[in-house]
N, C-alpha and C positions, 0 to 999 in steps of 0.2 A: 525514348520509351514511355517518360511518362506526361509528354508534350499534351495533354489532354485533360480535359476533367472528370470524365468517362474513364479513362485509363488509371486514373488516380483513384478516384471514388473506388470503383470494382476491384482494386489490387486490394485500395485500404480494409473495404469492407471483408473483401476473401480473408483476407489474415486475420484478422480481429474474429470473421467466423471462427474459422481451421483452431486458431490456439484456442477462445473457448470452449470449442467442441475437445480438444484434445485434453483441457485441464478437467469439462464436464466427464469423459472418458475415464480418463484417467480414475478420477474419484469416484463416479459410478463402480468401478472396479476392484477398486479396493473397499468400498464398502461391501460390496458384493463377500468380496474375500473376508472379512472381518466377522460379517455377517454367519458365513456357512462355519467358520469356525469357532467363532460363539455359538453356535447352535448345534456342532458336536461334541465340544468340550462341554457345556448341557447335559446332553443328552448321558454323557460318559460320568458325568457327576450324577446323573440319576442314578442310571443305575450302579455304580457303582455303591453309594449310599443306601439301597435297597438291599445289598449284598449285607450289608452287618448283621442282619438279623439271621441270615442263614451261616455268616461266619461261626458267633455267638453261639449259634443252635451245633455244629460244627466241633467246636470246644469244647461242650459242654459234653460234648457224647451226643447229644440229641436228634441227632443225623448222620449218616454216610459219607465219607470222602466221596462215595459215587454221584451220592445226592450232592454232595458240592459242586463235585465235577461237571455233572450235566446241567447244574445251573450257573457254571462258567462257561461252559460249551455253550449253552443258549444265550448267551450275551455275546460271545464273540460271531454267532449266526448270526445275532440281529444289527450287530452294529459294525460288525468286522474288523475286533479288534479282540486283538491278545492281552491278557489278565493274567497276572499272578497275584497271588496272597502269599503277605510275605508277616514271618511273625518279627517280634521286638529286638531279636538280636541281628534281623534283617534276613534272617534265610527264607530263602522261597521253599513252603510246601504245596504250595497248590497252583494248577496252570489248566488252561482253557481247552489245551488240545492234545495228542501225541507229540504233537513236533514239538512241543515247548518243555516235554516232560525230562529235557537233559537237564533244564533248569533247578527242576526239583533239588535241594538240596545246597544249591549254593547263594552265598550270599551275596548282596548288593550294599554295598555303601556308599550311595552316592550321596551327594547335599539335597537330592529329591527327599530321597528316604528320610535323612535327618532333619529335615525339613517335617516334614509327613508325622513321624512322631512326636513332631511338639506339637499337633493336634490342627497344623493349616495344608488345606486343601491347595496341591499343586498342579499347573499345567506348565509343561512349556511345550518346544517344537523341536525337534533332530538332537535330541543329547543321544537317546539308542539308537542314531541309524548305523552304525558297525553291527550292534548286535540283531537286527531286523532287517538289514542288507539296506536297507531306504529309509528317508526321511518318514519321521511318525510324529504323531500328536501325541502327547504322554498326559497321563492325569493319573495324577495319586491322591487317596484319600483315608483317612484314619478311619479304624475302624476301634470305635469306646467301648471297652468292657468295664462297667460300675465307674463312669464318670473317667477310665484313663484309656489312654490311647494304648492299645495290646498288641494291637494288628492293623497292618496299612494292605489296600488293594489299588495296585498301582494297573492299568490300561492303556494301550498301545493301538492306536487305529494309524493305517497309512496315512501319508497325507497324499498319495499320488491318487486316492478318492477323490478328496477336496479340492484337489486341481484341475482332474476333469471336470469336474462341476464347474467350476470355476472358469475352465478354458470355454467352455459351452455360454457360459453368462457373458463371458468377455468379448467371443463371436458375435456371438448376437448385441452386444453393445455397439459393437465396430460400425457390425452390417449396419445397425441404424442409424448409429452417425453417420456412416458414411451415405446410405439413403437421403437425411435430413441434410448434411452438408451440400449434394446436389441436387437437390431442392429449393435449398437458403439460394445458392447460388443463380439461377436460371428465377429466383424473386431480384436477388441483387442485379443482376443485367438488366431484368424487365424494368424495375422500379429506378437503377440508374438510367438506363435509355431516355425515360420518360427526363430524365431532371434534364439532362444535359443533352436532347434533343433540343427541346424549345431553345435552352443555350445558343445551340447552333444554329439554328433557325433564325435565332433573334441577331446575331453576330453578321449570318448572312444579309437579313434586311435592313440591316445598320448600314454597311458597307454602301448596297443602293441605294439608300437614302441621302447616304453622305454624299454618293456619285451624280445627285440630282433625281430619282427618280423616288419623289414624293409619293406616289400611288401605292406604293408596295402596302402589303398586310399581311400578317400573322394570320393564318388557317390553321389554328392548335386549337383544340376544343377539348378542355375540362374546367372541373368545379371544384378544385383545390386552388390552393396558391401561386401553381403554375399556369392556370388559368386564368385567374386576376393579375399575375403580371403580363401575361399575354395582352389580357385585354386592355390594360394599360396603358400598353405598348403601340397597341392599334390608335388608344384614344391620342396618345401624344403623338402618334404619325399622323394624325388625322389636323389636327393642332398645329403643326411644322409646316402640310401640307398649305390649311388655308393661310398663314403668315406671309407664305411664301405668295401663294395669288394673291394677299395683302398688298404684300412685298412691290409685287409685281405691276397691280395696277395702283398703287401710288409713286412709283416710277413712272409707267406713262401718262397718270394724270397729272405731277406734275412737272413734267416734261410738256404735255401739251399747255397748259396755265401760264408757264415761264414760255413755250414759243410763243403764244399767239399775243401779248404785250409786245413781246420783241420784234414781232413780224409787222403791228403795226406802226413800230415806233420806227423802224428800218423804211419801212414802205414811207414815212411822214417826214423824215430825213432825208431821202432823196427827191423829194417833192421841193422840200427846201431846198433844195440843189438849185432847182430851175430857176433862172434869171431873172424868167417873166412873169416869175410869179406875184401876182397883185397882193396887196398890204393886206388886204382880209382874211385871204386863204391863209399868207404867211401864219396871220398871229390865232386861224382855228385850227392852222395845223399846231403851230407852236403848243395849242390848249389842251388838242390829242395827245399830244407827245407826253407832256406836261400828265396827264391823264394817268396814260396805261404808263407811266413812269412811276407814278405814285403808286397804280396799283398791284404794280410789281415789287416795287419797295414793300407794300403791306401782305403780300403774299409770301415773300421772303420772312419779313418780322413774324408772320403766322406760322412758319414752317420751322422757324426754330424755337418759340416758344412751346409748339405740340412737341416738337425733337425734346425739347429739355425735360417737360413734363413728363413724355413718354418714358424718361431713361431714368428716374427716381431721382435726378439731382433738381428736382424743383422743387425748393425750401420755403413754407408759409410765413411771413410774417404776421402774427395773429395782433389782433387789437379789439378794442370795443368802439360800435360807432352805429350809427343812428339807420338802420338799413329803409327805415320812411323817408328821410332825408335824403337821401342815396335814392331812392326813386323818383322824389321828385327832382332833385338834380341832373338825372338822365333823361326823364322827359322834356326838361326844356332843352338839351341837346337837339332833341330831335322837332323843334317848334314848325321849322320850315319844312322839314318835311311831311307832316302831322296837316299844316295848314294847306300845301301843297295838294296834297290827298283828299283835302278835306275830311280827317280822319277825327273824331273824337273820342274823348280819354276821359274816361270815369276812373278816380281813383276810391282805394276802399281799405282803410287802414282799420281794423277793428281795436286797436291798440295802441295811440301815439303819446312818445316817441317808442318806438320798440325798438332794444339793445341789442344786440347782436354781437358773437364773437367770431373774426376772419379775417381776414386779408382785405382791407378796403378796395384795394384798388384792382385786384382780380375777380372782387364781387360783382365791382362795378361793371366790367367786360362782358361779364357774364350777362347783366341787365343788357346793356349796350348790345351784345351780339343779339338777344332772345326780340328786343325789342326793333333792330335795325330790319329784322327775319319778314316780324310781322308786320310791317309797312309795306315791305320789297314785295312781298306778297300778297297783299290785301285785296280782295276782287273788287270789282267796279258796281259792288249792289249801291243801292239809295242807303241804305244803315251801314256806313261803316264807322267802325266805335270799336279803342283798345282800353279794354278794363283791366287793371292793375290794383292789385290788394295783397294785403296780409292779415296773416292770421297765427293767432298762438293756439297750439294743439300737442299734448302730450309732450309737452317741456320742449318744444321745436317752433322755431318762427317760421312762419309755411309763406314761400312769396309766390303767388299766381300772375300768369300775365297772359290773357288769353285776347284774340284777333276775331272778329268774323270774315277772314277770309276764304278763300277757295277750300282751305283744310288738305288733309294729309290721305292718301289711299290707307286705308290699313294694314295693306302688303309690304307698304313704304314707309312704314313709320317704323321699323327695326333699322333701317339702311340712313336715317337721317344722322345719326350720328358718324355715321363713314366719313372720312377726307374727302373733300372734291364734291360730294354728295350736293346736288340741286333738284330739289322735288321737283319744281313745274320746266321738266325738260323741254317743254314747246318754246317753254321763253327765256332760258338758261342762259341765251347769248346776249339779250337784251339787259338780260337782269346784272348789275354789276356784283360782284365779290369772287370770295376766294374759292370760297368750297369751305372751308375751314373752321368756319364761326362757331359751327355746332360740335363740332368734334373738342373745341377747345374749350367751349362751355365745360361739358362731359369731365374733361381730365379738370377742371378746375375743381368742379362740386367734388370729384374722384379725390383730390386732395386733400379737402374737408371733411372727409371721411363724412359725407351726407349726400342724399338721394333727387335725384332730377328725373322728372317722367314727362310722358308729351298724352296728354287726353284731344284725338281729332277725329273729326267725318269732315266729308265732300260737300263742299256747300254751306255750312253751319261754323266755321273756321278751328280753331289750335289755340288749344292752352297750355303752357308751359308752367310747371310747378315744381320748387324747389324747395329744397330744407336748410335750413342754417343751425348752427346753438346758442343758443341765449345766451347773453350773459349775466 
């Protein structure tokens, strides 16, 4: 029954209505009650208290017992209740109506009256209902003659008045809770629907998402909170999504990187096979073999350094160390290649020695891959020249190393950091490496918690700029 969060929510909230609304009832109702009979025990203290003066006048001779009488009569008209005037020894001689006139004459001693004569005004509820056949409201009041209390005029109103009234207040109280309560409710469904739709929605495109079907989305459209999770929701399936075609083609990229070494080095082994084969081919096959063996061996070593890096267990060794020095250390790595090309190297140090705090020997990768990039690539103009420099800027040693060669499209220079990623695809086959250099550049400077960008056009070659921290 309550296998749901819609089922939960809408019970919890109905009950949590229903008793409010029944304790708000409740007490509306009794105030109500409280109310109408403070406001005719009021009234019955009015006038009764206006009665003294014609008691007074009464006693004195001043007046009529008719003149009494019809101004007790006209109080039980207006307020519809019965009145006696009772003197000190507690007999009643005076009464509001005929029917009450068998009273005349006898006495009352109740703890009203005795009360009453020590000069405090009483009300209670049902002490005469035997003698008024029903529940009544009673109010007695002294009446002072020269500062003593001489005569009490005690008042008798129904209370099945007060009740009707009452029952009409209570009606109408009901009817409207009960209006408001199915109203609250039919907001409760609406406003639960909305929570725990999306819920559901979201439940169902988990499910396919988990099942493999990436594409799925969230079609909820609001501007609260359950919209922002929605949207959320979308963005992280959108995020899972491209991982997954991440996923997917660095599976078959490096599936194809690891076949096609394999396939030559298999192809070069059975070639060794052959009997007849002459001592030369022998030892250029042997050199191929030897070749894409090594370049499988550093395709391998590339693939689990990005693996290590990528999975947060790749731990900095930091240090202090000369990062001029470290460049020029890496250019003579690269002398034969450099001379090969005919390439030259303007170096441009605005600061030597500049300190540096890192990882030497991951920094150094980082030069090594950025500079191995810019040779591999270098176009065949008359000017070709790799300028390398640093510079100190906003408490960051800034290291540049830019190429004139071919340069980058500007469509493809967001994709140069990808795995596998080989900008000049015309000659990708020719060109040796992994795919990989850039990508592990990327997560190295990622490590250092500091910034690497690429500034390139077509024709005019690729700068590479990174940030270190001083030390």
């Amino acid at each position: 029954m309550f296998n749901t969060v819609f089922k939960k929510m809408t019970i919890v909230y109905f009950i949590v209505i229903l008793v409010t609304f029944m304790i708000l009832g409740f007490s509306l109702i009794k105030v109500f009650e409280n109310y109408y009979f403070e406001s005719r025990t009021q009234a019955l203290i009015d006038e009764g208290q206006k009665l003294n003066s014609t008691i007074i006048d009464y006693l004195n001779n001043k007046v009529s017992y008719e003149r009494l009488y019809i101004t007790l009569q006209s109080i039980e008209r207006f307020l519809n209740s019965k009145t006696w005037v009772i003197d000190k020894k507690g007999i009643i001689y005076g009464v509001s109506s005929e029917s009450e006139e068998k009273w005349i004459g006898k006495q009352v001693s109740t703890n009203d009256v005795i009360e009453v004569f020590e000069g405090n005004i009483v009300t209670n509820r049902g002490e005469y209902d035997e003698v008024f056949g029903g529940p009544v409201l009673t109010v007695g009041i002294p009446i002072f003659i020269n500062g003593k209390v001489q005569n009490a005029v005690f008042m008798h109103s129904p209370i099945y008045e007060i009740n009707e009234a009452l029952n009409e207040v209570s009606e109408l109280t009901i009817t409207t809770l009960a209006i408001s309560l199915i109203i609250a409710s039919l907001l409760i469904y609406y406003t639960t629907q909305r929570i725990t739709k999306p819920l559901t929605e979201i439940t169902k495109i988990t499910k396919q998402i988990a099942s493999g079907e990436f594409h799925k989305r969230l079609d909820i459209k609001s501007s609260d909170e359950i919209g922002e999770l929605c949207l959320s929701f979308n963005n992280m399936a959108r995020e899972i999504e491209k991982i997954e075609q991440t996923r997917k083609g660095f599976i078959a990229d490096a599936s194809h990187e690891l076949r096609s070494p394999l396939t030559l080095i298999k192809g070069y082994v059975k070639g060794l096979m052959d009997t007849e084969l002459s001592e030369s081919k022998r030892k250029k096959y042997i050199n191929i073999i030897y070749e894409e063996t090594d370049r499988l061996s550093e395709l391998i070593s590339n693939l689990l350094d990005l693996s290590r890096m990528e999975s947060g267990k790749y731990y900095l060794e930091l240090e202090t160390f000369n990062i001029n020095e470290l460049l020029r250390r890496s250019i003579i790595k690269f002398t034969n290649n450099l001379e090969e090309k005919n390439i030259n190297v303007d170096v441009n140090f605005s600061k030597d020695p500049l300190m540096v705090l890192g990882e030497k020997d991951s920094i150094s990768q980082v030069v090594y891959n950025i500079i191995d990039n810019a040779i591999k690539f270098m176009n065949a103009s008359d000017t070709r020249k790799l300028i390398i420099g640093t510079i100190v800027e906003d408490e960051k040693a800034i290291v540049y190393i830019k190429d004139t060669g071919a340069g980058i499209p500007q469509e493809e220079i967001s994709n140069i950091w990808t795995r596998f990623y080989k900008g000049d695809k015309s000659r990708s086959r020719q060109i040796k490496g992994t795919g990989l250099g850039l990508s592990i550049v990327k997560e190295i400077i990622k490590a250092h918690n500091q910034n690497i960008w690429v500034e390139s056009q077509v024709g005019d070659g690729t700068k590479f700029t990174f940030t270190l921290e001083l030390s």
